[in-house]
N, C-alpha and C positions, 0 to 999 in steps of 0.2 A: 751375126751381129758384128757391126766392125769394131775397130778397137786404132783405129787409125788415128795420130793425132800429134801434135807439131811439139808438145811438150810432153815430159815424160807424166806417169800419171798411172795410180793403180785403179785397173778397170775392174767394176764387182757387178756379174750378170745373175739376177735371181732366179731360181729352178724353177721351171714351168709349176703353175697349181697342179697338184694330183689330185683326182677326182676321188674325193671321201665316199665312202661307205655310207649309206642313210643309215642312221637306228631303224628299226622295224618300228612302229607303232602298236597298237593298240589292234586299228585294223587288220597289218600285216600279218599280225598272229592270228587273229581271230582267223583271216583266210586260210592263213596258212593249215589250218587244224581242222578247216570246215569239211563236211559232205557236202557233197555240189556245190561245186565254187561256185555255177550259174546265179546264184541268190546268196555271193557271201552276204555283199556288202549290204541289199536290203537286210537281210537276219542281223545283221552287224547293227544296223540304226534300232531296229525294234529293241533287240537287246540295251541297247545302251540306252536308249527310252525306259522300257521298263525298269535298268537296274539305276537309275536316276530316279524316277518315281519313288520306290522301295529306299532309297537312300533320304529322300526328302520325306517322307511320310512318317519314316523311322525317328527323323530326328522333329517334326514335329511332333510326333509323339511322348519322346522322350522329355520332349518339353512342357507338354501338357502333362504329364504323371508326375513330375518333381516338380510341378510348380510352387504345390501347395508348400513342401518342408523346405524347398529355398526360401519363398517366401518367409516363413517363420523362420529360417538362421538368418535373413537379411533384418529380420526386423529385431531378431536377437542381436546382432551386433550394432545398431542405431541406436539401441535402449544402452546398451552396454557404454557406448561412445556419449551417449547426453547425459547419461548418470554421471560421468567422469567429471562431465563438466558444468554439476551442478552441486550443490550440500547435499541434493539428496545420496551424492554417491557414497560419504562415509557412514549416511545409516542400513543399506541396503549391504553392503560386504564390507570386510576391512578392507586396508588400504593395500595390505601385501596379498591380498585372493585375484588372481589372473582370470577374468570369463572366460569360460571353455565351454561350449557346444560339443558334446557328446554325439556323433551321427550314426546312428544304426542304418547302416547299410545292405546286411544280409551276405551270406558267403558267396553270391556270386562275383566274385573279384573281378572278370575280366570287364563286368559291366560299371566298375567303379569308376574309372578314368573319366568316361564320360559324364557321371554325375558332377565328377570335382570341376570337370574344364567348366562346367554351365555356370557350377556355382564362383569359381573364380573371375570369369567373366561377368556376371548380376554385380559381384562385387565392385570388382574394379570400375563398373559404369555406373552403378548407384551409390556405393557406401564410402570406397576408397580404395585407391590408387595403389598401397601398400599393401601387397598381399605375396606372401610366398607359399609354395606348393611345394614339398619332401615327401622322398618317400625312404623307406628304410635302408634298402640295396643302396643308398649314395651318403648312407649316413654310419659306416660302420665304430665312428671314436666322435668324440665331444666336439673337437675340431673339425672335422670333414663337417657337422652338422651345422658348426655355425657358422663354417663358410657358406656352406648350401644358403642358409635363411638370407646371411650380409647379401650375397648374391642375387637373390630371387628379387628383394627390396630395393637394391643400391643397381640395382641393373650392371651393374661391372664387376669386373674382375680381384678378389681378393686375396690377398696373399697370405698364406697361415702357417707363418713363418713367428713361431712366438721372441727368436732372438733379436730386442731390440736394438742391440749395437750393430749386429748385420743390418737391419732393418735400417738406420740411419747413412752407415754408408756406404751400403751398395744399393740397396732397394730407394735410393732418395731420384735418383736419375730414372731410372727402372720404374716407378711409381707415376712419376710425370709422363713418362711414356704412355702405360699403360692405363695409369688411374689406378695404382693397385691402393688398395689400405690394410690396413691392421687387419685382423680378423679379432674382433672383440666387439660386446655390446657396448661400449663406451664410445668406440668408433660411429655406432650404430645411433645411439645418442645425440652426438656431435653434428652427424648428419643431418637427421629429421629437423631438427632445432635449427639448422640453418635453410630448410629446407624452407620449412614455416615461419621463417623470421621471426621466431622468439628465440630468444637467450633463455638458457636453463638456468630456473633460481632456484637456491638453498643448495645445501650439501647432499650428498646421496646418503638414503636412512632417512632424511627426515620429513616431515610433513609437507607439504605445498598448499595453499591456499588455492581457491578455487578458481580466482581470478590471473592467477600465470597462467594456464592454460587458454589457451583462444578456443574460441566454437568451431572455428575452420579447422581447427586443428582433425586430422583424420587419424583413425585406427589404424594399426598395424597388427594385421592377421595371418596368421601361420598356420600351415593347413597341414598336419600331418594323414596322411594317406591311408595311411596301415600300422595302425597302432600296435596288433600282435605282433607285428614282425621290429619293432624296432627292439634295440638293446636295454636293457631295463634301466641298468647303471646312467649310458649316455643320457636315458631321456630322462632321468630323476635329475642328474648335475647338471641339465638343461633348463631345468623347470626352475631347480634352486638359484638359477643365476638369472634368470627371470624375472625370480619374485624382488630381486636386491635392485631392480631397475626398474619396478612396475611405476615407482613414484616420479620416472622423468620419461617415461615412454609407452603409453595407452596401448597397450598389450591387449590381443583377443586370441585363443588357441581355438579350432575346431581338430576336434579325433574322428578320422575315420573308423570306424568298429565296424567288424563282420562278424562276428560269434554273439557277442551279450555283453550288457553294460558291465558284467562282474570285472570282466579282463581290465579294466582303470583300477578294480582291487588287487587284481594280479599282481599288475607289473610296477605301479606305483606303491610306497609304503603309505601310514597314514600321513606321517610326517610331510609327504610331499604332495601327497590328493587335497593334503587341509588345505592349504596355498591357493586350490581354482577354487572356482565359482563353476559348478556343472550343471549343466540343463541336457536333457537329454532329449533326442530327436528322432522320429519314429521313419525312416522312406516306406517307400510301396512296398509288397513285397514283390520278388519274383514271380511269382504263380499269377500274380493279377497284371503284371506285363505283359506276361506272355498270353494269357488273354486278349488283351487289347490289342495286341498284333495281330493273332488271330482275326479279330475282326474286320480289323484293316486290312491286311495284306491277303488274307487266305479266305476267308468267308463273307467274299465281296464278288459280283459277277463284274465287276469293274476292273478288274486284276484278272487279265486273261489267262496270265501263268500260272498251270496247275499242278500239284502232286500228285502222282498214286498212293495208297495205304501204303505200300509197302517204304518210300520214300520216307511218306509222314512218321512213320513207326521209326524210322533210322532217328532223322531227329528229334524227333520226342524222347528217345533211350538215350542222345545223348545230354540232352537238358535236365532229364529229371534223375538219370543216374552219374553223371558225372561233373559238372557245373553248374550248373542251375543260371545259364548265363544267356539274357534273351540276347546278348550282343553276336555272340557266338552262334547261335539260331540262326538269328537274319545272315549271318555270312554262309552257311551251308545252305539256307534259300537262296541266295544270291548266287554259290556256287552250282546247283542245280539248276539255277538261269542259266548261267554261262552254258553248260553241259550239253541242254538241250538246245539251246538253237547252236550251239557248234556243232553237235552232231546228229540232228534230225533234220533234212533239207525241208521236210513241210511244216516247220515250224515258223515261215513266211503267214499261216493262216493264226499265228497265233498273236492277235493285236483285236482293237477294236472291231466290232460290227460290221461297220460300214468301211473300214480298209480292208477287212480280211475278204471281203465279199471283192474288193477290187485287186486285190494281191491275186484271190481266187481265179475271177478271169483271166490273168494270165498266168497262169499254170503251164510250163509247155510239155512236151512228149514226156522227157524222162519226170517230171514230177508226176504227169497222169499215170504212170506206170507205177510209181511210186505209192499212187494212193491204191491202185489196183492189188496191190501187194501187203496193206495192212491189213491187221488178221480182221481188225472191227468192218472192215469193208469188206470182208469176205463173207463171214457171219449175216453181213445184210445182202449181200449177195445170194446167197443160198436162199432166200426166204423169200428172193422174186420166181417170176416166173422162167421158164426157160426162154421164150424171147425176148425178156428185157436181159437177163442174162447175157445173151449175147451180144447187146448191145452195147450193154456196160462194159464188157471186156473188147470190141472193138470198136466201136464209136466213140473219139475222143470229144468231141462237140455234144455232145447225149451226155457224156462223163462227168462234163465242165461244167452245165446247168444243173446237172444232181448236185454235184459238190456247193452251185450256191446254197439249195433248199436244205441241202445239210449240216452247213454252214451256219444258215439261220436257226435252224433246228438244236445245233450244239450252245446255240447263247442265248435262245428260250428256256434250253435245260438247266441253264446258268441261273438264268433270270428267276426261276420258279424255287430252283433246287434249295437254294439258301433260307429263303423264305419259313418253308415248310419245316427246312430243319431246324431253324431257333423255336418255332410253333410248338414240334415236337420236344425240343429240351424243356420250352416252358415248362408242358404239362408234365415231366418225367423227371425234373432234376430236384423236384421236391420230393419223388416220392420214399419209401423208408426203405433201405439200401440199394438204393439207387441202380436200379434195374439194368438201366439203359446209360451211365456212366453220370457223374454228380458236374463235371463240364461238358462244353460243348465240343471240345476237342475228341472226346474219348466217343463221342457219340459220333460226329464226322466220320473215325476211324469206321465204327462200326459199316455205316452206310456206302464206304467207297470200297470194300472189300466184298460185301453179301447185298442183297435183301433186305435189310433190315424188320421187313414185318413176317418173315420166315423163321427168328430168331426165336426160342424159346423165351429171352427175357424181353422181348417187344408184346411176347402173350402175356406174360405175367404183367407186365407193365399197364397194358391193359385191364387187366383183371382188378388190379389197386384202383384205376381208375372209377371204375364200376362202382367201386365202394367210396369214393369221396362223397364229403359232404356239399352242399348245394350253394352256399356261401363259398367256399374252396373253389369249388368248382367254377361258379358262374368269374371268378378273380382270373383265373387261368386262362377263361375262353377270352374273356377282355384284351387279355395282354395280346392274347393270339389275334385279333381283332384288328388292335393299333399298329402288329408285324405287318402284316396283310395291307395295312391303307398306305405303308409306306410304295409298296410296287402297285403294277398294274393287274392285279387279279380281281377284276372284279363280281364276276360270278362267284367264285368263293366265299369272296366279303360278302357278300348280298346274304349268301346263305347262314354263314356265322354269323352275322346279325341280326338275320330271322329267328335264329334260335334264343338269341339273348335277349329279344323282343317276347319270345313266348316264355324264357324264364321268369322273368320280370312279372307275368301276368298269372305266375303260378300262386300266388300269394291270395290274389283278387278270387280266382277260381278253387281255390282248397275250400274255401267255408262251403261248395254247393257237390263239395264230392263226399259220395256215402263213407261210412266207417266199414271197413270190409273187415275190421280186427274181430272185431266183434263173431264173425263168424269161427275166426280160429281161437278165438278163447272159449265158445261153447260148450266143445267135445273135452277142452281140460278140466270145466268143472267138474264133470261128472268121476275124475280121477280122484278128487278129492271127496266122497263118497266110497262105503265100504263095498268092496266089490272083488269077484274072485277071478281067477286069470282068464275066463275067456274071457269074460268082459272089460279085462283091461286090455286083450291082443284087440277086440271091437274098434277101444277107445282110439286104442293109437292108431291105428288102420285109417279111421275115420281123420286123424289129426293131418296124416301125412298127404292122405289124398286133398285135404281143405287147401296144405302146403302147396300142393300141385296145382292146384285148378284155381292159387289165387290170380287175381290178375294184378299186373300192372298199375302202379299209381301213377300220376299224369309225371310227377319228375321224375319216374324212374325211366318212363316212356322216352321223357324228353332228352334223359340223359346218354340214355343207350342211341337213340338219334343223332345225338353230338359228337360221339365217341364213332360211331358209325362214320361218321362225316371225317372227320380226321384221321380213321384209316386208311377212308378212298383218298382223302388229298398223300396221305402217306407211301400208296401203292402208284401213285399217278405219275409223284414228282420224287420221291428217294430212290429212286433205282439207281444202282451204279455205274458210272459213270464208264466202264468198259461196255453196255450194251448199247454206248450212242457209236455210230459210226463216224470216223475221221475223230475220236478224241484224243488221239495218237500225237496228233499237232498242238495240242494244248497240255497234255499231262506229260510230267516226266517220268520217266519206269523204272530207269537203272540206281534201281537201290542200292548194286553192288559198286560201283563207281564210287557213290557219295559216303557208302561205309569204307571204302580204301582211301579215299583223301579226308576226312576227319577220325577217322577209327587207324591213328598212325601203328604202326608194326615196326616199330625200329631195328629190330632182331631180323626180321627177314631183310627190311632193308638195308645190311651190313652186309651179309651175308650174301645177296646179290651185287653188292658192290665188290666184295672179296672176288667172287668167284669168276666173274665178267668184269674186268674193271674197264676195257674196251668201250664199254656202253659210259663207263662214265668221265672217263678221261680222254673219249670222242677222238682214240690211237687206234686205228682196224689192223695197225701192226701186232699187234697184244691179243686178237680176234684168234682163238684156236676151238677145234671140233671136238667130239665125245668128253665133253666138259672138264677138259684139261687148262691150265692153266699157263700161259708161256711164261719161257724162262728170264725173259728180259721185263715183266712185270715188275709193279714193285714187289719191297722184301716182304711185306705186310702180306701179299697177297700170295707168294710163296711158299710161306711158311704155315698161311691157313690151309690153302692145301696138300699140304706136307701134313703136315697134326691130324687131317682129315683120319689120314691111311695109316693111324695108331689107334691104340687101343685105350683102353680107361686110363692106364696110365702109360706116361710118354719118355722116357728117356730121354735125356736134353742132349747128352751126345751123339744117339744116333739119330736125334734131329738136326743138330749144327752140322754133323758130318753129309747128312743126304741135302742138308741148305746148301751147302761148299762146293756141292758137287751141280746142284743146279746151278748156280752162280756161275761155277768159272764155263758151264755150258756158254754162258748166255755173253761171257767176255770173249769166245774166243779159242778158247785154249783147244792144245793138240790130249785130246784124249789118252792119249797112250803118253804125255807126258810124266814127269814125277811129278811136276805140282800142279796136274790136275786134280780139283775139290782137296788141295791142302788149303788147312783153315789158318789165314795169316789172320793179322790186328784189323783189319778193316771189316774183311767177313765175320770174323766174331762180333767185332761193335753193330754190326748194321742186325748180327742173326739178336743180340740183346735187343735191340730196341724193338724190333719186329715183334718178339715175345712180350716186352711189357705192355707193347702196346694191345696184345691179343689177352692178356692179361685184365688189363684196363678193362674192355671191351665184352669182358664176363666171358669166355672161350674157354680160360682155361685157370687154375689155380695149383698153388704149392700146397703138400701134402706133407706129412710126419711120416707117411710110410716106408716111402725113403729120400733122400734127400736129393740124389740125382734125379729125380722124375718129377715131372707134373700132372693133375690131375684134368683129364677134358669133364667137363662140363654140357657139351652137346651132343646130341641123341649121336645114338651108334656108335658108340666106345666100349658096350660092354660085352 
């Protein structure tokens, strides 16, 4: 560049562009991590298809289950807001009781969030504009709380700063800047009132006519989140200061509750519960959410992404013994999406019908190899003959045509399998303790693990059945009837409503069937007659064999026919889903993966970070053999391995002394000097902190036994 030029003059030349780094995306990773990259990026689209589907479905869902108790809190706060604004409000509550909507929610907490965002949203689009959402963790003093509220309402920034001389003249400039204000309900007041363009009339304390109020005027509603967790004190002096404003600012409180409506007797006194107006509000529960996902997501031949039992069993253990949270469910479904198509390359067949039959055709070497190598395709291989054998293992074109007809064959077993098994809960989830599991869920598990009609309780379930009544009965087959007409089974259907055609006609035909009792109450008259013991061994002899040799009435005939019939359809279409070949591409297996990423281990997790810290601070300088530890580590991870090679308990100085001595390895020092592993002020402060921090960490603790030592804590100290 020249720089030539007739006057003088400062020349500024700018630095070429350097060429930035991309972020990876979404894709990048998924490649990055895949089995055969030949098909990341197809696996990549289906994935993010299906985990869109599951994320849409979900939250239609969730919308259809809380419709009904939004609904009712949206129309508790309409009533709440037009009582205000008419005479009938001073017969219905006093003037100082705050409406408060009580919301039972149920302990699954992580699921909460999204109930309140739905609800705050219905609000702010139908009821009004004014609404804030708190939760306890941002509310720990009176002030933090009612900055949160001014905030949520006033959309800006408040400052709760109670000095109003500072407040005048430093905060006056500061305030124009920002918009800050007071933090007080007065403030709060002030605002709305201009907000609405009415001026506030009367004093505060006393009455207002009903006519200062406008109709337009909307509620302001505060949502608190988690009522157990707030501070009892903050939210009674919140309440109290509430009620001293209810007459110049249309107040509505909703409580989140997850235990029982007791906790409002809890944490409030009487003095401050007298003040609301409580109604109280029931959601779903849990157990019937996770139901209805069920439905949706998992026992649907529409949803090609499958689980094995032993998967299902992970998540199932962790919803029903540790949160009870369907939110947290669908994320571990969703993770086990991820999972498999990152690391199963013929999970390209796992999509629709009529794609996967095209995904299928093009299959190339290493995927036919691939399928050649699954145990379920060997298991079918074994069962041909030896010359098709051989062709399946070297004919790739022979290969590629099986795999479509197998293909069609794995989403017929879909198409049917479902069907059968809501058939079979019908008839088994009534019966008296509940044989074969009182959900569907528990039955599913049964059926992708076994046989299900190999099962001792599928006989007994049976056996109950046998004994139902004919009214019971002919209800059960019905429902089983309208399963059926939703798919394309028709042969089935035909025959299940031939049977309900001929129950129907058992009523019309009973009046022209014999009485056959009659023959086995015969041989008991004669019991009642004086008679001596052969002739009672006679009697009963005769009774037992009449037992035997009765026959059949036309419904017991008919029943055992029906019962017949729905254990061939049982035997036909529940078989599990490891005897179809290629189910390998649809179901996912690795139970142990999905228990390591939701089943967290933090203990181990330390503890490989201790001991390898290379892998996590991604230095191959700090990489050392026979699971030693390098000396230029940090001090944290020193000193764990230092404590390792003690005993139950640890002398502190001949741990600082063997710290000082790795340390000054790792600075440098001449060995053979004098102050090599001398402990100065630096090596001491850094070996403290290392301890408290293994301290913290639960490693190790202080003792009474003596006071220079500490006690280890983890195995192999004693």
């Amino acid at each position: 560049m020249s720089t030539s030029s007739l006057s003088k003059g400062c020349f500024v030349f700018k630095p070429s562009p350097k060429k930035r780094k991309k972020a990876l995306g979404l894709e990048s990773y998924f490649i990055r991590v895949c089995e055969g990259a030949e098909s990341s990026q197809l696996r990549f689209k289906l994935c993010q298809d299906l985990w869109d589907k599951i994320k849409t479905e979900t939250e239609v869902l969730q919308d259809e289950l809380n419709r009904t108790v939004l609904d009712s809190l949206l129309e508790f706060i309409r009533k709440c807001s037009s009582t205000r604004q008419h005479d009938a409000w001073a017969s219905q509550m006093r003037a100082s009781e705050i409406p408060t909507a009580a919301l039972m929610l149920g302990v699954n907490v992580p699921d909460h969030d999204m109930t309140f965002q739905s609800l705050s949203e219905l609000l702010r689009q139908s009821v009004t504009p004014l609404v804030a959402s708190i939760q306890a963790k941002e509310c720990g003093a009176l002030k933090q709380l009612m900055k949160k509220v001014l905030e949520g309402l006033m959309d800006t920034e408040v400052d709760d700063d109670s000095d109003d001389d500072e407040e005048e003249e430093e905060g006056r400039e500061q305030s124009q800047l920002r918009r800050s204000m007071h933090c007080s309900l007065a403030t709060l007041c002030d605002w709305y009132m201009s907000k609405t363009k009415k001026p506030c009339g009367g004093t505060l304390g006393k009455k207002r006519s009903s006519s200062v109020i406008n109709e337009r005027q909307p509620p302001v509603v505060i949502i608190f989140k988690d009522l157990e967790a707030f501070n009892p004190r903050v939210l009674q002096d919140f309440i109290l200061i509430c009620s001293r404003y209810i007459q110049r600012l249309p107040l509505a409180f909703i409580f989140g509750i997850a235990t029982s409506p007791s906790t409002i007797q809890r944490v409030l006194p009487h003095s401050v519960s007298s003040l609301l107006c409580i109604e109280l509000f029931q959601s779903l529960s849990c157990t019937r959410h996770l139901t209805t996902v069920f439905d949706k997501l998992i026992l649907t031949p529409s949803f090609p992404f499958k689980l094995n039992g032993r998967v299902m069993q992970v998540l199932m253990s962790v919803f029903l013994y540790h949160d009870f949270s369907v939110r947290n469910f669908i994320k571990g479904l969703q993770l086990a999406l991820l999972e498999h198509f990152a690391s199963q390359p013929l999970s390209v067949l796992c999509c629709g019908k009529e794609e996967a039959l095209r995904n299928g055709a093009r299959l190339g070497p290493g995927d036919l190899e691939r399928v050649r190598q699954l145990p379920s395709f060997g298991r079918y291989v074994e069962k041909q003959e030896a010359q098709e054998q051989d062709e399946l293992m070297i004919d790739d074109n022979y290969l590629k045509d099986l795999c479509q007809k197998l293909i069609k064959d794995l989403h017929k077993y879909h198409k049917c399998y479902y069907p059968i098994l809501r058939c079979l809960h019908t008839l088994t989830s009534s019966l008296p303790r509940y044989p074969l599991g009182k959900q569907i869920r528990e039955l599913h598990l049964i059926c992708l693990e076994r046989n299900v009609w190999e099962t001792e309780d599928y006989q007994s379930a049976m056996k109950l059945l046998k004994m139902m009544a004919k009214d019971e009965l002919i209800l059960l087959l019905q429902r089983c009837a309208e399963i059926l007409q939703t798919v394309k089974m028709k042969n089935d259907l035909v025959r299940l409503e031939e049977l309900l055609s001929r129950f129907k006609q058992l009523d019309a035909a009973a009046e022209t069937v014999p009485n056959v009792e009659e023959n086995l109450i015969s041989p008991a008259k004669n019991l009642q007659k004086k008679t001596d013991l052969f002739q009672l061994q006679k009697t009963l002899l005769e009774m037992n064999e009449s037992r035997r040799s009765k026959k059949l009435t036309p419904f017991q005939a008919l029943r055992n026919e029906a019962l017949e019939l729905i254990d061939s359809l049982v035997k036909s279409y529940l078989s599990p889903p490891e005897s179809k070949p290629l189910y390998e591409a649809c179901y996912y297996s690795s139970s142990a993966a999905v228990r390591r990423h939701l089943n967290a281990t933090p203990r181990t997790s330390i503890q490989a970070a201790l001991s390898s810290p290379h892998l996590y601070l991604q230095n191959d300088s700090l990489k050392t053999e026979d699971g030693t530890v390098s000396n230029a580590a940090p001090d944290i991870c020193i000193a764990y391995k230092l404590h390792l090679e003690g005993g139950r308990l640890i002398n502190l100085c001949d741990w600082l002394e063997a710290y000082a001595t790795v340390v000054s390895a790792a600075e440098g020092n001449d060995p053979n000097s004098d102050s090599f592993g001398k402990v100065d002020e630096v090596k001491h402060a850094h070996f403290i902190r290392a301890v408290s921090e293994l301290e913290f960490l639960g490693f190790i603790k202080t003792t009474r036994q003596k006071t220079d030592h500490v006690a280890r804590l983890t195995w192999g100290g004693c």
